[in-house]
GUVEX-20584 format. One record per residue (C-alpha): residue in three letters; x, y, z. Coordinates in nm, 3 decimals, m for minus. Layout:
! GUVEX-20584
ATOM  res        X        Y        Z
ATOM  ALA        X        Y        Z
...
This chain:
! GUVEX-20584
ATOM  res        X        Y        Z
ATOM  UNK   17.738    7.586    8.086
ATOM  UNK   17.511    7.376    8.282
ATOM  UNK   17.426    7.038    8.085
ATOM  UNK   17.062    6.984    8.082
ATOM  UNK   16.916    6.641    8.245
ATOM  UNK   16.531    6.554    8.111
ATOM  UNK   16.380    6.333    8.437
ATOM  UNK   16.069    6.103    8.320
ATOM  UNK   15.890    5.956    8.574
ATOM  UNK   15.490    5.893    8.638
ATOM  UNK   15.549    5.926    9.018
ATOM  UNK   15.466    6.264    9.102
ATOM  UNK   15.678    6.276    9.437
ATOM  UNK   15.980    6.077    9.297
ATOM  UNK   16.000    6.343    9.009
ATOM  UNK   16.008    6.613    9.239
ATOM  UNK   16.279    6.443    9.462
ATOM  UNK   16.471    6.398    9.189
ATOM  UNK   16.420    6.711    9.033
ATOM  UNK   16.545    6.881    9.374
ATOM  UNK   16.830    6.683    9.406
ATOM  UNK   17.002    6.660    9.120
ATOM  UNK   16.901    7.059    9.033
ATOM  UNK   17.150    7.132    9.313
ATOM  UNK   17.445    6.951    9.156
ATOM  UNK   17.468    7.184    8.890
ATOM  UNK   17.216    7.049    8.581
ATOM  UNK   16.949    7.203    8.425
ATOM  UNK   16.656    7.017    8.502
ATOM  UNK   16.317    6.960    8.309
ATOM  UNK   16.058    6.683    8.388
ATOM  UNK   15.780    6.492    8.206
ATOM  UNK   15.501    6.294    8.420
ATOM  UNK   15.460    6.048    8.170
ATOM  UNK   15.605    5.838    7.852
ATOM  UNK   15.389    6.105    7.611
ATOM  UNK   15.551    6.354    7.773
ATOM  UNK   15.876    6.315    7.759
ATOM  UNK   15.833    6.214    7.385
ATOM  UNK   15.704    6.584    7.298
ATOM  UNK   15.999    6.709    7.522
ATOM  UNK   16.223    6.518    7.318
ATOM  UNK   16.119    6.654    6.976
ATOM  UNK   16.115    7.011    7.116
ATOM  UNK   16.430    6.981    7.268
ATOM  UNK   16.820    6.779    7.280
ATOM  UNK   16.921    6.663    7.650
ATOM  UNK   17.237    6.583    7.742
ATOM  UNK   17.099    6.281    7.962
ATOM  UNK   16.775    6.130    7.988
ATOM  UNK   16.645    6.015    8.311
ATOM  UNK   16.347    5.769    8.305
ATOM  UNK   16.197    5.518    8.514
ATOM  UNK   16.122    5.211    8.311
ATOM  UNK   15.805    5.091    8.417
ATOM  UNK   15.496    5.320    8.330
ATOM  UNK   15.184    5.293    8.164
ATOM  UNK   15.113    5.407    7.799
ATOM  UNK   15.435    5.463    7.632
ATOM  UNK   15.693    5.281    7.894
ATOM  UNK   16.069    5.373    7.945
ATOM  UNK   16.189    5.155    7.659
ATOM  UNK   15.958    5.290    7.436
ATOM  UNK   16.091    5.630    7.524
ATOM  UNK   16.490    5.558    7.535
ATOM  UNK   16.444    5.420    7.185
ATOM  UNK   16.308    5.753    7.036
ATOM  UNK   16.526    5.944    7.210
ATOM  UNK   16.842    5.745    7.103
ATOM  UNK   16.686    5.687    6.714
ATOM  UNK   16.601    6.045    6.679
ATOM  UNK   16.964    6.130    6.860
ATOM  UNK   16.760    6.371    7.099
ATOM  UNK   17.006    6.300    7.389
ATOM  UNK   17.375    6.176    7.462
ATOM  UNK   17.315    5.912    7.720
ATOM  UNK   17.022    5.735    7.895
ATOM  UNK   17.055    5.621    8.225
ATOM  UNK   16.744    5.392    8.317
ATOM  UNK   16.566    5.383    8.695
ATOM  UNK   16.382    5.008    8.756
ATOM  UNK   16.262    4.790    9.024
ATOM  UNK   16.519    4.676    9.298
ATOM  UNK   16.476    4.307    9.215
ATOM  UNK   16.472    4.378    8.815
ATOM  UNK   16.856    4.333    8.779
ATOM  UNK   16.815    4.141    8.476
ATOM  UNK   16.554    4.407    8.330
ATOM  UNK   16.842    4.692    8.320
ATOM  UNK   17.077    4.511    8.229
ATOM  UNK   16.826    4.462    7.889
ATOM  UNK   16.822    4.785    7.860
ATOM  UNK   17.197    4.839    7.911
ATOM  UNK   17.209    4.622    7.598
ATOM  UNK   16.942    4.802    7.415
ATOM  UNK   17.179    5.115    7.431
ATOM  UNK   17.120    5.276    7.796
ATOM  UNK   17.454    5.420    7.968
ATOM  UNK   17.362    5.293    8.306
ATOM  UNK   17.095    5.232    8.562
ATOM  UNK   16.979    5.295    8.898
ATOM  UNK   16.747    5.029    9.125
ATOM  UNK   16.484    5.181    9.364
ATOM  UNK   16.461    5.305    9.603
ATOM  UNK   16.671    5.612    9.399
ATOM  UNK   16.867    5.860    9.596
ATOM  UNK   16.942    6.218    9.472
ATOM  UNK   17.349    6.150    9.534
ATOM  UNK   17.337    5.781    9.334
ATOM  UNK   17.151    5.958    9.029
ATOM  UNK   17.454    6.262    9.095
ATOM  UNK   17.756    5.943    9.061
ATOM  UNK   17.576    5.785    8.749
ATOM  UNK   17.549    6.147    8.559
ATOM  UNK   17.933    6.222    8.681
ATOM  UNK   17.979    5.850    8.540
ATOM  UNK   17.772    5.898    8.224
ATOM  UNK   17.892    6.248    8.133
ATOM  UNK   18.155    6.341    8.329
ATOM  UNK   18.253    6.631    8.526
ATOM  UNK   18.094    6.965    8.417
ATOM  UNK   18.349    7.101    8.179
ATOM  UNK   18.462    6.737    8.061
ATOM  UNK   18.391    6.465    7.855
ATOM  UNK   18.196    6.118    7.890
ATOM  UNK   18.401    5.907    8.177
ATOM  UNK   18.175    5.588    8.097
ATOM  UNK   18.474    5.467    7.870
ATOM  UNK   18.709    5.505    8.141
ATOM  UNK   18.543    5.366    8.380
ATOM  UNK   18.489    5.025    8.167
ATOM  UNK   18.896    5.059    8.138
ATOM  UNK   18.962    5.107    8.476
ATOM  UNK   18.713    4.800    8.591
ATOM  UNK   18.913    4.568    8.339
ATOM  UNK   19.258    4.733    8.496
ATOM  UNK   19.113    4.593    8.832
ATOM  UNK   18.978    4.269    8.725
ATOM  UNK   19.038    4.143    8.364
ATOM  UNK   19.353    4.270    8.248
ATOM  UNK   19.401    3.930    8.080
ATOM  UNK   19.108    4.071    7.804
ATOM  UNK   19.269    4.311    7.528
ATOM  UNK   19.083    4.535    7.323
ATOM  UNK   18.920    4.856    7.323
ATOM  UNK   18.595    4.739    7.064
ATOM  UNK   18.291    4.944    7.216
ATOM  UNK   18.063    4.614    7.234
ATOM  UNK   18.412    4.476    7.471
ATOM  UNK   18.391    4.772    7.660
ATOM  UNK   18.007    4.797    7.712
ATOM  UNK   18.061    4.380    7.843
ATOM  UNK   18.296    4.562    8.077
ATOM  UNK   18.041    4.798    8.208
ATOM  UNK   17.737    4.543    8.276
ATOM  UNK   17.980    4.319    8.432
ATOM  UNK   18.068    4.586    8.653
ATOM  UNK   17.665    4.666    8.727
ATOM  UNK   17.571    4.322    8.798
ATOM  UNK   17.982    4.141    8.949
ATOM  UNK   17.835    4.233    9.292
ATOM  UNK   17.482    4.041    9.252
ATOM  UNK   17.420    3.623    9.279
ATOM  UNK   17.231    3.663    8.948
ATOM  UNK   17.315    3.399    8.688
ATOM  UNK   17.550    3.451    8.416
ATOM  UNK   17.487    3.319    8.062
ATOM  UNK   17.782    3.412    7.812
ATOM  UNK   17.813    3.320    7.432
ATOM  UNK   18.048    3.307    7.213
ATOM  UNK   18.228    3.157    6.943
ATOM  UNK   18.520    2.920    7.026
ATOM  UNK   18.817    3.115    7.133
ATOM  UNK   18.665    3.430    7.217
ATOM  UNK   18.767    3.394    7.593
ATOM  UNK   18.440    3.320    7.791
ATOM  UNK   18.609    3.158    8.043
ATOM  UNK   18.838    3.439    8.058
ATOM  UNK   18.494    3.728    8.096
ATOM  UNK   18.381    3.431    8.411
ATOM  UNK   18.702    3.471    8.553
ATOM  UNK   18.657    3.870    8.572
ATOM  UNK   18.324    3.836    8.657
ATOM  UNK   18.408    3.586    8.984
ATOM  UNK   18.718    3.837    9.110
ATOM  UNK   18.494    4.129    9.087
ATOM  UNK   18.241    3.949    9.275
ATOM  UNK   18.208    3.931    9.672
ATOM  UNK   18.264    3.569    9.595
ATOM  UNK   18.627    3.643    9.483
ATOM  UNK   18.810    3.484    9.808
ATOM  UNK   18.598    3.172    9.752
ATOM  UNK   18.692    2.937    9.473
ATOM  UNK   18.631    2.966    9.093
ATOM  UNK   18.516    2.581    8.936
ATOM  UNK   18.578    2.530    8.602
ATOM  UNK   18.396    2.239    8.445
ATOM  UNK   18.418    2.180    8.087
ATOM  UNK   18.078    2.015    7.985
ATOM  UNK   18.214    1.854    7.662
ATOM  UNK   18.536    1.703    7.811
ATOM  UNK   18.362    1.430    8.087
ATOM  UNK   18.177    1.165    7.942
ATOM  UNK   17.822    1.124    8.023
ATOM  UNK   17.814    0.849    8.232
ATOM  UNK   18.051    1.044    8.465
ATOM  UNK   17.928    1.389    8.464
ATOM  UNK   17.659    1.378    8.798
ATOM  UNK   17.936    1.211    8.983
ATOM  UNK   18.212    1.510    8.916
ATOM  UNK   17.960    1.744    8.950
ATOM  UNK   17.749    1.656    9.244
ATOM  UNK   18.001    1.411    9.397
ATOM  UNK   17.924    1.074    9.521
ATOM  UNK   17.948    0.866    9.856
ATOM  UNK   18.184    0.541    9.936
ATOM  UNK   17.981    0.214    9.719
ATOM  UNK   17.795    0.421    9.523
ATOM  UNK   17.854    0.257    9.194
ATOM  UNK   18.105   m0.026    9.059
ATOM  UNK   18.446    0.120    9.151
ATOM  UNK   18.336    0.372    9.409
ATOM  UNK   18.610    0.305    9.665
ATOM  UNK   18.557    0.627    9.833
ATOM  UNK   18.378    0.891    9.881
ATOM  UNK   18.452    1.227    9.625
ATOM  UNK   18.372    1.556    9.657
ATOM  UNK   18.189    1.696    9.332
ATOM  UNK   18.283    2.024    9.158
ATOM  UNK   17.975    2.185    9.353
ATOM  UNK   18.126    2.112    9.693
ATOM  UNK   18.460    2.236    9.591
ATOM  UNK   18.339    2.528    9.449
ATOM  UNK   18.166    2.603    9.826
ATOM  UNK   18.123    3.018    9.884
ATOM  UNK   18.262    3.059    9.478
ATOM  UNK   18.172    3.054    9.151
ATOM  UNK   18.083    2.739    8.935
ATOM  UNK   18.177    2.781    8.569
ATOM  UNK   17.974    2.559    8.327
ATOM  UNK   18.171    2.608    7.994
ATOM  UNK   18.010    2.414    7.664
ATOM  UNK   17.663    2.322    7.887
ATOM  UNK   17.489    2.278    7.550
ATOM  UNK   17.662    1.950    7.598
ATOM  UNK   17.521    1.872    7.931
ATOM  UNK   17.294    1.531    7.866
ATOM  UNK   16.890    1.611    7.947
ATOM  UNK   16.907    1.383    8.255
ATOM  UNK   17.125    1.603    8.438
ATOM  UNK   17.023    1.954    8.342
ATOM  UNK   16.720    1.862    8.528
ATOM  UNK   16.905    1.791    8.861
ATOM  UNK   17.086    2.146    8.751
ATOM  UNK   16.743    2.308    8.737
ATOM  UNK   16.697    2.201    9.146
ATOM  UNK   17.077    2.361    9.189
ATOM  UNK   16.962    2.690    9.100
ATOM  UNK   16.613    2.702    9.190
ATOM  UNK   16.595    2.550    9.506
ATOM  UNK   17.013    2.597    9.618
ATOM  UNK   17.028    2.173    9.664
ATOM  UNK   17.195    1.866    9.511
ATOM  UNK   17.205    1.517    9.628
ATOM  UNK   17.605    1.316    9.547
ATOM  UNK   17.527    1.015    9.378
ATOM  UNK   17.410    0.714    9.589
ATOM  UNK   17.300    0.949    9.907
ATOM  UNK   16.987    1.025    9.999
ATOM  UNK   17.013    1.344   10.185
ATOM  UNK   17.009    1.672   10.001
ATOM  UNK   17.312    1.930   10.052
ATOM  UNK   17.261    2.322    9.975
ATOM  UNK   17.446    2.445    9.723
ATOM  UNK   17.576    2.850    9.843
ATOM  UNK   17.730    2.905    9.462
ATOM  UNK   17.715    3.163    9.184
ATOM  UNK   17.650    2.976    8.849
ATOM  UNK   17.829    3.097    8.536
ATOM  UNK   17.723    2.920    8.197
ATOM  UNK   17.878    2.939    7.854
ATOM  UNK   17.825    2.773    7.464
ATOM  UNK   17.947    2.809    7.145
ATOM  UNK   17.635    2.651    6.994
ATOM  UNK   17.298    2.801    6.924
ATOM  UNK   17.164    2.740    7.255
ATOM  UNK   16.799    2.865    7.135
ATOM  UNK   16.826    2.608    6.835
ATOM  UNK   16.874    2.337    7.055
ATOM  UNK   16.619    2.397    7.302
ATOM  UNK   16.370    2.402    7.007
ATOM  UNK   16.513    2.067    6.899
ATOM  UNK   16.502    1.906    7.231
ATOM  UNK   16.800    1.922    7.327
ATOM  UNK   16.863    2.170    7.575
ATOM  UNK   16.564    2.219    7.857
ATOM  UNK   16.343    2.537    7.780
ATOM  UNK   16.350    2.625    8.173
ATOM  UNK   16.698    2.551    8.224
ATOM  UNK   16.827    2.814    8.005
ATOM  UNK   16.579    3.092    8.104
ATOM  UNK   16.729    3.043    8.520
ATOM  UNK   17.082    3.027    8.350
ATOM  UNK   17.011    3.345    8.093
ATOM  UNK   16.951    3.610    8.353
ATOM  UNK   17.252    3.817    8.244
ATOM  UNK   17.325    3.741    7.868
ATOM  UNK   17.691    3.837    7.770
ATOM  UNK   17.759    3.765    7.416
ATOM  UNK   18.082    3.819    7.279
ATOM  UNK   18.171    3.915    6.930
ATOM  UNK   18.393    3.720    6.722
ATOM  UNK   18.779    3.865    6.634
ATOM  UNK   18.672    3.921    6.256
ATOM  UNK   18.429    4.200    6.370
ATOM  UNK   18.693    4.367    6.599
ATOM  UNK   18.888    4.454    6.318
ATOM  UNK   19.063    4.750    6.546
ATOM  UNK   19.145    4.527    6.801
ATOM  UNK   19.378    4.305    6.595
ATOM  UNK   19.683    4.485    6.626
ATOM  UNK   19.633    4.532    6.966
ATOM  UNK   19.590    4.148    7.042
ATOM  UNK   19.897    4.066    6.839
ATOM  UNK   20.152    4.286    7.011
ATOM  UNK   20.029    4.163    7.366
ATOM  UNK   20.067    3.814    7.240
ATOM  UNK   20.396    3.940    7.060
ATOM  UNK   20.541    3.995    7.441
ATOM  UNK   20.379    3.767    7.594
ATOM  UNK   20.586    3.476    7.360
ATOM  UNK   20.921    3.660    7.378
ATOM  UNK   20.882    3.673    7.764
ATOM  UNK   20.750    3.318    7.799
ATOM  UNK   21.044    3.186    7.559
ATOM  UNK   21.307    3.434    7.614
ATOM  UNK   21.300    3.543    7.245
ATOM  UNK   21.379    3.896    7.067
ATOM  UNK   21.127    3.899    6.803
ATOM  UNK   21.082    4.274    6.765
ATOM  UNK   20.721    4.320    6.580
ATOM  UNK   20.545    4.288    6.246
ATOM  UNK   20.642    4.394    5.914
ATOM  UNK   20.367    4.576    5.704
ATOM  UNK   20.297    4.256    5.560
ATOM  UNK   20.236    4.023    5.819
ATOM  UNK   20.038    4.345    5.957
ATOM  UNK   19.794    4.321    5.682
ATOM  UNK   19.751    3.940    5.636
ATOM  UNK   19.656    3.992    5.999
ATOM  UNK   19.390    4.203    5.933
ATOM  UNK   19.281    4.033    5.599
ATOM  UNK   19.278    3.686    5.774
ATOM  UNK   18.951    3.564    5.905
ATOM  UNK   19.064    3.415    6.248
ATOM  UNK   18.773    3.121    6.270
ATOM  UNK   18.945    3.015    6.602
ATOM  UNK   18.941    3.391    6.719
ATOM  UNK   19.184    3.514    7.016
ATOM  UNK   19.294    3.197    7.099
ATOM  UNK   19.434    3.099    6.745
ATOM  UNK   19.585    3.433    6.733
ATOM  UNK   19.786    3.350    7.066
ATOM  UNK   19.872    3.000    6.937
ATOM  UNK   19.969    3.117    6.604
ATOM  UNK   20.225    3.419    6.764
ATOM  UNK   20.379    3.211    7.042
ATOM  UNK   20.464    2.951    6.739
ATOM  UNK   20.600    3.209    6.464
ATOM  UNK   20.808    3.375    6.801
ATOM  UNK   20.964    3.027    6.893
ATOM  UNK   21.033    2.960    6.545
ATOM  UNK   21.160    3.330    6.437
ATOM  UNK   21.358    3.399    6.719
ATOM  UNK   21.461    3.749    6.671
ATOM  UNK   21.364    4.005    6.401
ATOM  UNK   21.055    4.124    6.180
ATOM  UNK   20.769    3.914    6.168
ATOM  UNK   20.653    3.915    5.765
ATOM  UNK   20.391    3.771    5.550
ATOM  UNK   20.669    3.458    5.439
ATOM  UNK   20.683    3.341    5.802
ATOM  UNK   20.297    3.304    5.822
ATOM  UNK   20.093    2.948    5.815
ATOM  UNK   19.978    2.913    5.427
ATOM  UNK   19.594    3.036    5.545
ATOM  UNK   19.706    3.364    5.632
ATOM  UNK   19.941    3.394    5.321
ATOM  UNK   19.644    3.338    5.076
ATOM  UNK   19.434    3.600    5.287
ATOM  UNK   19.688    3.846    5.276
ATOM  UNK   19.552    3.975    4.912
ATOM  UNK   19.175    4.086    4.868
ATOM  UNK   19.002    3.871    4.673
ATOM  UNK   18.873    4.181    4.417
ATOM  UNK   19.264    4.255    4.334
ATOM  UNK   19.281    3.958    4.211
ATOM  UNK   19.039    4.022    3.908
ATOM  UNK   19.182    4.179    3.642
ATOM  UNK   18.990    4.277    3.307
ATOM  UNK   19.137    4.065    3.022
ATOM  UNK   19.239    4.250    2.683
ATOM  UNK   18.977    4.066    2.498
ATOM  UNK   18.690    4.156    2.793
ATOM  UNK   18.441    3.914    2.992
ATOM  UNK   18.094    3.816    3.068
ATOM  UNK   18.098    4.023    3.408
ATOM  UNK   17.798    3.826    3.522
ATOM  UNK   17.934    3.532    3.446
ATOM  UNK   18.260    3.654    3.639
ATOM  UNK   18.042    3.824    3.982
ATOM  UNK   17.890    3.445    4.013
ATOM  UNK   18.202    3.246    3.990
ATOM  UNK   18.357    3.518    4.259
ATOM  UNK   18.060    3.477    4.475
ATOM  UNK   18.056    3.105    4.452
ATOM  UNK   18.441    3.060    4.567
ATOM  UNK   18.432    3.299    4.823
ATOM  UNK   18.108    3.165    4.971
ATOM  UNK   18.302    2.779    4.932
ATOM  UNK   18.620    2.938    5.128
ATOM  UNK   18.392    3.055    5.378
ATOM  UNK   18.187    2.696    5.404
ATOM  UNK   18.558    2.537    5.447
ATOM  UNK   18.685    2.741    5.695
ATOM  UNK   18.390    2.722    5.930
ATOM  UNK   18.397    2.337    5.886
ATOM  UNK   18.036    2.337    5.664
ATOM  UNK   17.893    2.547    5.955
ATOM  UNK   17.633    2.728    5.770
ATOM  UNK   17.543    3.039    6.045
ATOM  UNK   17.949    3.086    6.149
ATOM  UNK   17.983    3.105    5.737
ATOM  UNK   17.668    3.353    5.660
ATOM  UNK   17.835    3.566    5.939
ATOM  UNK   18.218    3.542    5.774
ATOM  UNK   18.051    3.625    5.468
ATOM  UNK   17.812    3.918    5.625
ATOM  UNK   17.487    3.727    5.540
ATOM  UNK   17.205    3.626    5.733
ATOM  UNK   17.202    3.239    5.751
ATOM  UNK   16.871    3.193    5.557
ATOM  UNK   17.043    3.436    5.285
ATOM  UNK   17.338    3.213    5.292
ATOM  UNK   17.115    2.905    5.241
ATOM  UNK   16.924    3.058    4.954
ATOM  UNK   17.240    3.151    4.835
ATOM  UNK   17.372    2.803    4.833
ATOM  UNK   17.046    2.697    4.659
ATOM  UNK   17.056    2.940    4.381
ATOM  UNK   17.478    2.867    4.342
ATOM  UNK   17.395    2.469    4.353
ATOM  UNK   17.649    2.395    4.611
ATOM  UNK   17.598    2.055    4.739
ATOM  UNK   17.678    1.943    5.132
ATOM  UNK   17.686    1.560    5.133
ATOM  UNK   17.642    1.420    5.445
ATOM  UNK   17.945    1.353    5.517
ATOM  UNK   17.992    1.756    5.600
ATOM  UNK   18.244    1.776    5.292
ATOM  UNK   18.092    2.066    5.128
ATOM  UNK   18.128    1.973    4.738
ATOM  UNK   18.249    2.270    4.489
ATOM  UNK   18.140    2.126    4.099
ATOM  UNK   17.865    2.313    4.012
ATOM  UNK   17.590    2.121    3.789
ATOM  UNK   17.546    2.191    3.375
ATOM  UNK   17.330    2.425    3.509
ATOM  UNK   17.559    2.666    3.608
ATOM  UNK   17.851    2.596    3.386
């Protein structure tokens, strides 16, 4: 059976090109001239794809993909936009489109993205696969098969080929560098250097001299001219990891690097062009510190062309086992040990366990217990103390005395140590804690309010509750 394609496009000639083409390739093809259109198609009817140009007047492409995908009136949306509105698709990509298509659009490219989106006629959706076979090619350091993982795997395929500017985020230990690595071998930069520079590990004072280099008597000490990390990384890709810690001064000079393709080493007075992709990553809330001055406004809008955000390990829950058996052989090859796997246990203190320093402490914490272990089972006994305590769920642990409680007396004391473990573990950080604990971060600090849990400044968070609440 044919699978039926709705086209929605306020170009009169490009929906009749379209319609033409792809009608030949087997679809079943009906067409709207408009946003209002294709909305009244869409309640009349289900499509197995949408087609639809992004920018027209009255209700736009958005607008339409949204009520399609909210009223589940289709099974994938591939968007069509401007050639030069990379960054515009890839927004919509996010927003829950399969793929898109930059004019001008040929028949035989909208043909490949259907045969991506849906498959071959008879099949299933390939758009999976083809996120797999991409990280086969270029990131088979990254485990996991998490749909928001796998949809970073299919923009990053969209966009690898492009100059555009990268912006990923992150907590610590979720493996941006690793996703800028992919990104730069996938690239047609890939036989040209990737740069590394961590913006939190050079002090201040030294930062425009490894970046942009400097010339022989430039400053106390300057025996000889140095290269800079922009000169090494010549044809490639420079990777700014932590640039939330970038001092003001120098994002400025930044801004000229990727606006204008120059930077001058310090102490010469000649500019250089700079022929590099720029890849950025944070941990922080890069948004919150623009707002308090700290990051430039204009800086981060060049930088965030393509936002990649990566989730945290605690809300890949089904990638968890996965990670720890890769790690599991990736230890007993490193070390030449025989540990064999994980007992049921250690299995399901895994999965209890919060993992605040995400993939990487996973990998750290396996290639210790496999050096120490040796050989064998892996169980709950052989885990750090952290993991032991997460091992039960806190509700098991309440148990309904013979003589009864005050249950609302018993809910608040609950809710006030969990949301103290969850303070302690992310270090006092109040939005990495609301997000442990499933909360927005205002709800956490109303929370906190209404609990009277006190944060000194010295970040301790402090536990004794007032005579109010005793």
């Amino acid at each position: 059976m044919a699978r039926s394609v709705l086209i929605v496009d306020d170009d009169p000639v490009m929906l009749k090109l379209l319609a033409r083409g792809i009608g030949g390739g087997g679809y079943e093809i009906t067409t709207a001239p408009g946003g209002p259109a294709a909305v009244k198609a869409l309640d009349a009817n289900v499509f197995d794809a949408l087609l639809v140009d992004l920018g027209m007047p009255e209700i736009d492409g958005f607008a339409v993909m949204a009520h399609a995908l909210r009223k589940n009136r289709t099974r994938a949306v591939i968007v069509i936009t401007g050639q030069n509105s990379v960054p515009v698709a890839v927004a919509a990509m996010r927003a829950g489109a399969a793929d898109f298509l930059t004019k001008p659009v040929e028949p035989r490219n909208v043909l490949d993205a259907l045969s991506r989106t849906l498959g071959d006629p008879g099949g299933t959706s390939s758009l999976e696969e083809t996120a797999r076979t991409w990280r086969r090619s270029f990131a088979g350091a990254i485990v996991g098969e998490d749909p928001s993982l796998l949809g970073i795997f299919r923009i990053l395929e969209r966009v690898a080929d492009t100059d555009c500017s990268v912006f990923i985020t992150g907590e610590s230990g979720t493996g941006k560098e690793l996703i800028a690595r992919a990104l730069h071998e996938a690239s047609h930069r890939a036989k040209h250097p990737f740069v590394a520079v961590n913006c939190a590990a050079i002090p201040k004072e030294l930062m425009e001299s490894e970046v942009f280099g400097h010339v022989k008597g430039a400053f106390t000490g300057a025996l000889a001219p140095r290269e800079g990390r922009l000169q090494v990384a010549e044809g490639g890709t420079l990777f700014l990891d932590e640039i939330g810690e970038m001092d003001v001064q120098l994002q400025s000079k930044f801004l000229r690097v990727i606006q204008e393709r120059e930077y001058t080493p310090v102490g010469e007075s000649r500019a250089r062009t700079a022929d590099v992709r720029i890849v950025a990553a944070t941990n922080q809330d890069i948004k919150q510190l623009c707002q308090d001055g700290r990051f430039r406004n204009d800086l981060f809008y060049r930088l965030n062309v393509i936002p990649i955000e990566l989730s945290p390990l605690r809300s890949r829950r089904d990638d968890i086992p996965l990670l720890a058996q890769h790690f599991l052989a990736r230890a007993n090859n490193r070390h030449n040990r025989s540990v064999t796997g994980f007992a049921d246990s250690a299995r399901q203190a895994f999965l209890a366990y919060g993992w605040p320093g995400n993939v990487r402490e996973m990998a750290n914490i396996i290639e210790r217990l496999v050096i120490l272990k040796g050989h064998g089972l892996i169980d709950a006994a052989d885990l750090p103390p952290p993991m032991q305590s997460s091992e039960t769920d806190a509700g098991d642990e309440i148990t309904l005395p013979d003589k009864g409680l005050d249950i609302n007396d018993a809910l608040i004391k609950l809710e006030r140590r969990l949301t103290l473990d969850a303070l302690h573990r992310c270090g006092g950080n109040k939005a990495k804690a609301a997000e442990l604990l499933g909360l927005k971060r205002t709800t956490l600090i109303e929370r906190l309010k209404r609990l009277d849990i006190q944060e000194p400044l010295d970040g301790n968070v402090d536990s004794s509750p007032t005579s109010s609440n005793r």
